[in-house]
C-alpha positions as CSV (number, residue, x, y, z in Angstrom):
1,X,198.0,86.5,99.8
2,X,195.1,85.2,101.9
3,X,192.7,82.1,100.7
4,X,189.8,83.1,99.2
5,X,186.9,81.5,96.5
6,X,186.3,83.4,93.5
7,X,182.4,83.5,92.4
8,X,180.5,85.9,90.3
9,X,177.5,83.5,88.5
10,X,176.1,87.1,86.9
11,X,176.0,86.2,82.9
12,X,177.3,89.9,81.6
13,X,175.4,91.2,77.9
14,X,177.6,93.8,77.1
15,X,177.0,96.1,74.7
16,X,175.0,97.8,71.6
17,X,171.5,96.4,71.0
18,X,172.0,93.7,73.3
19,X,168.2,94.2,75.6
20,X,167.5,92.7,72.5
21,X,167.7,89.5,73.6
22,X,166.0,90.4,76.7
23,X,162.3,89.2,76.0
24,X,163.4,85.6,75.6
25,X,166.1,85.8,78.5
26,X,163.2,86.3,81.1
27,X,160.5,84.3,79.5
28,X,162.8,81.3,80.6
29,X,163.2,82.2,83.9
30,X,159.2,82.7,84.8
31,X,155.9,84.5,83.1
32,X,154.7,87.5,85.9
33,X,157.6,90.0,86.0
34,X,158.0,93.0,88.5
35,X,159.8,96.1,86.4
36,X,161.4,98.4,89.2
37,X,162.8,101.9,88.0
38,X,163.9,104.9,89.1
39,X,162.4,108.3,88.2
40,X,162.7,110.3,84.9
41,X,166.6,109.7,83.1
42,X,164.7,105.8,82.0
43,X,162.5,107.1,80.4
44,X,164.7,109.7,78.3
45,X,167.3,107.5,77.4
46,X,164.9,105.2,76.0
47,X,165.9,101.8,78.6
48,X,162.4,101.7,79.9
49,X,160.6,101.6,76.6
50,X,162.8,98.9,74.9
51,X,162.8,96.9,78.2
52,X,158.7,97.2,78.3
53,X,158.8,95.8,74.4
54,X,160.8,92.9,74.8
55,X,158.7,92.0,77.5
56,X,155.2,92.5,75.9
57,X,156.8,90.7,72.7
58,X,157.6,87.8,75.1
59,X,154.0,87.5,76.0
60,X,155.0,88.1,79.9
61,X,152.9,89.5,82.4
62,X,154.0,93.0,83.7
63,X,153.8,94.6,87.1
64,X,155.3,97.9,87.4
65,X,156.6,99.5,90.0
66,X,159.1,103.0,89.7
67,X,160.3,105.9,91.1
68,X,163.0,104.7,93.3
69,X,164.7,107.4,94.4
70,X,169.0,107.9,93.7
71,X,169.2,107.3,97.8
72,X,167.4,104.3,97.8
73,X,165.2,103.3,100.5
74,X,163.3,100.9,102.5
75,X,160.1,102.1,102.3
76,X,160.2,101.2,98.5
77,X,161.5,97.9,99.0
78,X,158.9,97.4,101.0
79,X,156.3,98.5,99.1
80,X,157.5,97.1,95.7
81,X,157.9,93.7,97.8
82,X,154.0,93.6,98.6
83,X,153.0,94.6,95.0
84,X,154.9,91.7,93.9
85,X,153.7,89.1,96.5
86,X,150.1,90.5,95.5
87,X,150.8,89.5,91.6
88,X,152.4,86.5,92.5
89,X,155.7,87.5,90.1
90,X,158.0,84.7,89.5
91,X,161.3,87.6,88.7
92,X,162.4,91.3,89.3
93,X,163.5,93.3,86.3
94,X,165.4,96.2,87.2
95,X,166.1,99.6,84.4
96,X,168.2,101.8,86.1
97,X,171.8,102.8,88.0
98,X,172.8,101.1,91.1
99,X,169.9,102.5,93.3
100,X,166.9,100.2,91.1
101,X,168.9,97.3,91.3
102,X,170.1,97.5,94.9
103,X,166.4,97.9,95.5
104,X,165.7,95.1,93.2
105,X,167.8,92.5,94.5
106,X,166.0,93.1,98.4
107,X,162.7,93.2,96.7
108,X,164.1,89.9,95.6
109,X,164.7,88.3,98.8
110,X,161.6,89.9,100.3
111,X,159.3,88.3,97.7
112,X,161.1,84.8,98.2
113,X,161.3,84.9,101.9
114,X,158.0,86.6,102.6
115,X,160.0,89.3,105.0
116,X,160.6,93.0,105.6
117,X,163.4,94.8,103.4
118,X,165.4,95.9,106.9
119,X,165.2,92.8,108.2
120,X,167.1,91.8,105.5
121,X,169.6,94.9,105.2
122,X,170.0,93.9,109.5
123,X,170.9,90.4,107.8
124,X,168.1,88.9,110.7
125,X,166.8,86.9,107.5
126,X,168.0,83.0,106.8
127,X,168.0,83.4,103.3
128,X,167.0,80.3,101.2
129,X,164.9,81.7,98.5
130,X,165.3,84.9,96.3
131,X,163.3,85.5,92.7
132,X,166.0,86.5,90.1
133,X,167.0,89.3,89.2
134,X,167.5,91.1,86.1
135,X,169.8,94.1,85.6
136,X,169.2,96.6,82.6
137,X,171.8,99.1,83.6
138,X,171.8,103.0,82.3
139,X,174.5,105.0,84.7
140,X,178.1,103.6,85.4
141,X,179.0,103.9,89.3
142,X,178.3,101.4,91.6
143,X,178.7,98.1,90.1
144,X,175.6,96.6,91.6
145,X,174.9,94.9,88.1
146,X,177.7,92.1,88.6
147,X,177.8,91.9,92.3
148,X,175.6,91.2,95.3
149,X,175.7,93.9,97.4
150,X,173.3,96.3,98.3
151,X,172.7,99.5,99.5
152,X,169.3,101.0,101.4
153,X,168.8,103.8,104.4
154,X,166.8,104.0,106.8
155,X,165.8,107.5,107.2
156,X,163.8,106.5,110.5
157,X,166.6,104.8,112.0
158,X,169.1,107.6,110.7
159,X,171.3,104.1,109.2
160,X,172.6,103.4,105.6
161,X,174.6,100.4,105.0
162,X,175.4,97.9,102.2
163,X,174.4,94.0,103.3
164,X,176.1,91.0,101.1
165,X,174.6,87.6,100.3
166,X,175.1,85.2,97.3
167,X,171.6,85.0,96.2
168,X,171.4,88.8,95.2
169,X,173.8,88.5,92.4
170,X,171.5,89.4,89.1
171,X,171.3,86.5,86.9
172,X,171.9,88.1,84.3
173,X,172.9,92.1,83.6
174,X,172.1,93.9,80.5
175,X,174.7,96.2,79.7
176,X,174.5,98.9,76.4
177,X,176.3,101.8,76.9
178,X,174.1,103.9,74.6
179,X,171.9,103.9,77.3
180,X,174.2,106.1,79.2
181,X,175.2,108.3,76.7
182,X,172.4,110.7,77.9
183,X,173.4,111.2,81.5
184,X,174.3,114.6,82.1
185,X,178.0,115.9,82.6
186,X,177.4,116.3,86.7
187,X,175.7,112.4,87.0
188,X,178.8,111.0,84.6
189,X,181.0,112.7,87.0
190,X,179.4,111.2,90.0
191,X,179.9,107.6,88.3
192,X,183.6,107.8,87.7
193,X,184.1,109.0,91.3
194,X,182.3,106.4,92.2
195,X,184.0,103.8,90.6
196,X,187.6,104.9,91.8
197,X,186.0,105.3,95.4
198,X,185.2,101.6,94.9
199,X,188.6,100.4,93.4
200,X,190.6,102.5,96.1
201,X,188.9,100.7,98.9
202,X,189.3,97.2,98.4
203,X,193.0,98.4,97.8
204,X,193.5,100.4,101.3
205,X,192.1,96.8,102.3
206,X,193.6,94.3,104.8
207,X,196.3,91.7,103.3
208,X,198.7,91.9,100.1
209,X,197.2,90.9,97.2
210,X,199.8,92.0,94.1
211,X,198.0,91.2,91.1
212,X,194.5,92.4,92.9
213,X,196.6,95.7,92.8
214,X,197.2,95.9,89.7
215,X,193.7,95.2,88.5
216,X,192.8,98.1,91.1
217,X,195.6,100.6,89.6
218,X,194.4,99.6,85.8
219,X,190.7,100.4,86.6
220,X,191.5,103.7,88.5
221,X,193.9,104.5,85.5
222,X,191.4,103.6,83.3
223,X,188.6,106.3,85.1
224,X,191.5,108.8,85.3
225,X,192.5,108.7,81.5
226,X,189.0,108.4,79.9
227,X,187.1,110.5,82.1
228,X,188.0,113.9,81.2
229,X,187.9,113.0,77.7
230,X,183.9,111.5,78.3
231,X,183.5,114.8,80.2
232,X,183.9,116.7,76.7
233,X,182.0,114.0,74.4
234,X,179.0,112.9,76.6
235,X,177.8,110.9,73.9
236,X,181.2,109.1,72.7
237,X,179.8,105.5,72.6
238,X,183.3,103.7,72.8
239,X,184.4,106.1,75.9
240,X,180.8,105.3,77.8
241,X,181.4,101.8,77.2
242,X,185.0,102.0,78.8
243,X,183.9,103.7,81.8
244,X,180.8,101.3,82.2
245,X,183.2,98.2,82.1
246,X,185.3,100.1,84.7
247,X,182.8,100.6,86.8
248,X,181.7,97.0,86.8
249,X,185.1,95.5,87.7
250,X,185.6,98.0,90.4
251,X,183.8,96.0,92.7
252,X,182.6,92.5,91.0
253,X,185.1,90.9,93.2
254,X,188.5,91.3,90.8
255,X,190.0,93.3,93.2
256,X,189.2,91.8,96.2
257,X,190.8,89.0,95.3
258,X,193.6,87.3,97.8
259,X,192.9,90.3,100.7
260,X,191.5,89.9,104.1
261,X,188.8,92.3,103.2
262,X,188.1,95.9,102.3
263,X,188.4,98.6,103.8
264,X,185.0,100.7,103.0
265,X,185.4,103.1,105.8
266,X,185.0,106.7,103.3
267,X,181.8,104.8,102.5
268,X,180.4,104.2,105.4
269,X,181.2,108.1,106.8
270,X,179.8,109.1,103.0
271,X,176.4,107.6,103.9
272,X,175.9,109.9,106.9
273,X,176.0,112.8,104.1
274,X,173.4,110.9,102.1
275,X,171.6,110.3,105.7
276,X,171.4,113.8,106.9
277,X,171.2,116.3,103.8
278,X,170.6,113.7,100.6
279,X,174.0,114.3,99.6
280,X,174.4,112.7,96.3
281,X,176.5,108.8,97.2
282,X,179.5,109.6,94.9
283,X,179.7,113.4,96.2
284,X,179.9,112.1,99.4
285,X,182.7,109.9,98.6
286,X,184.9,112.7,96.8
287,X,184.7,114.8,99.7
288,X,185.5,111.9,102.2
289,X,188.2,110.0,100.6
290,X,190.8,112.8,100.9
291,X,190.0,114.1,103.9
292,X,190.1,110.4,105.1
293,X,193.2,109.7,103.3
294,X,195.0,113.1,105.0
295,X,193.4,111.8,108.2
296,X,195.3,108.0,107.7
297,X,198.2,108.7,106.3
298,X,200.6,107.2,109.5
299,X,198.6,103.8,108.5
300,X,198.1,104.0,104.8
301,X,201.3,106.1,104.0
302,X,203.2,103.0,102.6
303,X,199.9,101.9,100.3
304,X,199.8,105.6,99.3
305,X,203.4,105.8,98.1
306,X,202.9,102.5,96.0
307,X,199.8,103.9,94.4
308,X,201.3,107.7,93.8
309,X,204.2,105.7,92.0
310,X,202.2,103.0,90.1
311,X,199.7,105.6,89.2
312,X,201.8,109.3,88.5
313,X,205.3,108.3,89.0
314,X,205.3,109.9,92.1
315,X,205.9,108.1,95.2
316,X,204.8,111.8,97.1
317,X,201.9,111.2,99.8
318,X,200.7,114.5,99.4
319,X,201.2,114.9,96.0
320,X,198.9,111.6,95.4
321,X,196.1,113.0,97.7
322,X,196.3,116.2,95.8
323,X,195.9,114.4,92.5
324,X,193.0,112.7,93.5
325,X,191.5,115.9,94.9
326,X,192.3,118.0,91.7
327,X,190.5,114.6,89.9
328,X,187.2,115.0,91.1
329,X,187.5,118.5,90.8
330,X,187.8,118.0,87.1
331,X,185.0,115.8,87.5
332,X,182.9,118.6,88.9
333,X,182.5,117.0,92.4
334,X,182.5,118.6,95.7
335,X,185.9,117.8,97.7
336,X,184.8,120.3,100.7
337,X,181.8,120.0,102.9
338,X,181.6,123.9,102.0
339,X,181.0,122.8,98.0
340,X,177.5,121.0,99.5
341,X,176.7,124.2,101.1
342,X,177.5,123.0,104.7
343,X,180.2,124.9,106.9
344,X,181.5,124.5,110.7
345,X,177.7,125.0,111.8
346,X,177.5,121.4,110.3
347,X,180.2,119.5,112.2
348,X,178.4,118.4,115.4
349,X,175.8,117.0,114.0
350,X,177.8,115.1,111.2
351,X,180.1,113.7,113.6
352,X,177.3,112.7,116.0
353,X,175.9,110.7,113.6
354,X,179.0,109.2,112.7
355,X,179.7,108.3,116.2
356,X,176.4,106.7,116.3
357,X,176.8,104.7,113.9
358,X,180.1,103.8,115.2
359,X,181.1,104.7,111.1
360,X,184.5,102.7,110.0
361,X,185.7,100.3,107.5
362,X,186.2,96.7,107.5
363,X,190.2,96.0,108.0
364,X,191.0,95.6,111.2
365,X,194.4,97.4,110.9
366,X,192.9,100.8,110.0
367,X,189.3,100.9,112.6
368,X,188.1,104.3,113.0
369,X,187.3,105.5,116.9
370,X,185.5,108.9,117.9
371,X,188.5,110.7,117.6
372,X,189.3,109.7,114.0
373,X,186.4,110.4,113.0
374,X,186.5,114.1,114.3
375,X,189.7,114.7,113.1
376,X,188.1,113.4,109.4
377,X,185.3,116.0,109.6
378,X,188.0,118.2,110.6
379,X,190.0,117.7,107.1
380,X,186.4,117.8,105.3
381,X,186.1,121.3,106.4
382,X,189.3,122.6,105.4
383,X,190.2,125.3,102.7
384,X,190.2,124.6,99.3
């Protein structure tokens, strides 16, 4: 196990009702708020109305600022980051999935440091001063509500990448699960992917870590058990709320734990699907991690037969990849670049960019070069 500090300062509100405290949460952290949100789903589920309440009961000063788009990027950083400067807000507010508060949290830093949002995702900023952040979270996926990560693209630059810093952890995160009981059966699929996508890299990650695996297996085998059952009762409170604490601990640091680092590499190739054709983030994950798994398994095959035992009982490589495959499947998620619509036609430009971008994870002992990464488009196009 390697060294490694343990530090998540986000303070978690879990549960029914609990935005209800929201009002006097904020009005002791400043008085002009910036309220970033994405597009319609906030306003259906009702997050956006009981958020703008607490903080017109509060007596707080409001600047909105929504339509973030589910592949965030700069452009709205940007532009949310001048509105704010203009208004002089003391905090950002983000309603949304992982997209409003990634966006949040570099509006964040923008505001405080008086800088440009790539500038900041290029990490060419010396950070010492970032406006909270506030996380009201609707969709379970990425985690961004109890971590400090975040993800923008470029769509100028043909880049999407995820940059790290301390001061982007929300202060605090507002998590009722009712809010997500109203996400359709395709976007609830997306989320579980999502969250097993982010529990499987940190374990394909450099360094052994036993008890970081077995956080890893839990969450995945939570995801795998409650899923199908959420996919037939979209609106079973207890099973959102299982899946939405699942998603949080996937990547809030538990199961990073005692490792080198991640791994983060099917991420990383993912984006270039988001990049080039607006493929949705967690569809571009369940048709990369196989494929990159088939592609890996002379360097992960050991990893693979200790997850195929802890999680099936089956210590069988391929019988593990296939489960995962047949998974997402159930979760109605693509596993072929044919399920997106895209066929052979497709593959030089998606390796291109890949190349590029010189596309890989994070541990050392599994780097990606330009052959890898054909051979992963390869798998990606094979037959169902």
């Amino acid at each position: 196990m390697e060294n490694f500090i343990a530090y998540n300062p986000t303070k978690v509100h879990f549960g029914k009702d609990v935005v209800g405290t929201l009002g006097k949460t904020v009005a002791g952290l400043g008085k002009r708020v910036l309220l970033v949100y994405g597009k319609g789903s906030v306003l259906r589920n009702g997050s956006y109305q009981d958020t703008l309440d607490q903080l017109d009961e509060a007596g707080l000063e409001i600047t909105e600022y929504g339509g973030i788009k589910p592949n965030p990027v700069i452009e709205d950083a940007d532009a949310a980051a001048r509105l704010g400067k203009e208004k002089q807000v003391d905090l950002v507010v983000a309603v949304g999935g992982g997209s409003a508060i990634d966006t949040a949290k570099v509006i964040a830093v923008c505001i405080g440091e008086d800088c440009k949002a790539w500038d900041v995702m290029k990490g060419r900023v010396d950070i010492k001063k970032t406006l909270p952040i506030i996380a009201v979270l609707t969709l379970a996926a990425t985690a961004s509500e109890m971590n400090s990560i975040a993800v923008l693209q470029n769509d100028q630059e043909k880049e999407k990448f995820g940059y790290r810093h301390p001061s982007m952890f929300p202060t605090h995160s507002f998590m009722d699960p009712t809010y997500s009981c109203t996400v359709p059966p395709e976007h609830t699929g997306y989320g579980i992917v999502d969250l097993i996508a982010h529990a499987l890299e940190n374990y394909f990650g450099m360094g052994e870590a036993s008890l970081s695996d077995r956080f890893a297996e839990g969450i995945i085998l939570e995801a795998m058990e409650g899923g199908p059952e959420l996919m037939s009762k979209l609106e079973n409170y207890d099973l959102r709320a299982k899946i939405m604490w699942a998603a949080s601990n996937a990547l809030n640091g538990i199961t990073a734990s005692g490792r080198a680092s991640g791994d983060f590499a099917s991420h990383a190739i993912g984006h270039q699907l988001s990049l080039l054709y607006d493929t949705p983030h967690a569809a571009s994950l369940s048709i990369t991690f196989p494929a990159w798994m088939k592609h890996m398994k002379p360097r992960i095959g050991h990893r693979l037969e200790k997850l195929g035992t802890r999680l099936f009982g089956d210590p069988s490589i391929e019988n593990t990849i296939k489960r995962f495959e047949e998974f997402f499947k159930s979760m109605n998620c693509p596993v072929r670049l044919q399920d997106i619509g895209l066929d052979q036609a497709n593959w030089e430009e998606i390796v291109t960019l890949m190349n590029k971008n010189n596309c890989q994870g994070k541990n050392p002992e599994n780097l990606l070069n330009d052959q890898d990464r054909s051979a992963i488009v390869d798998r990606m196009l094979e037959p169902n």
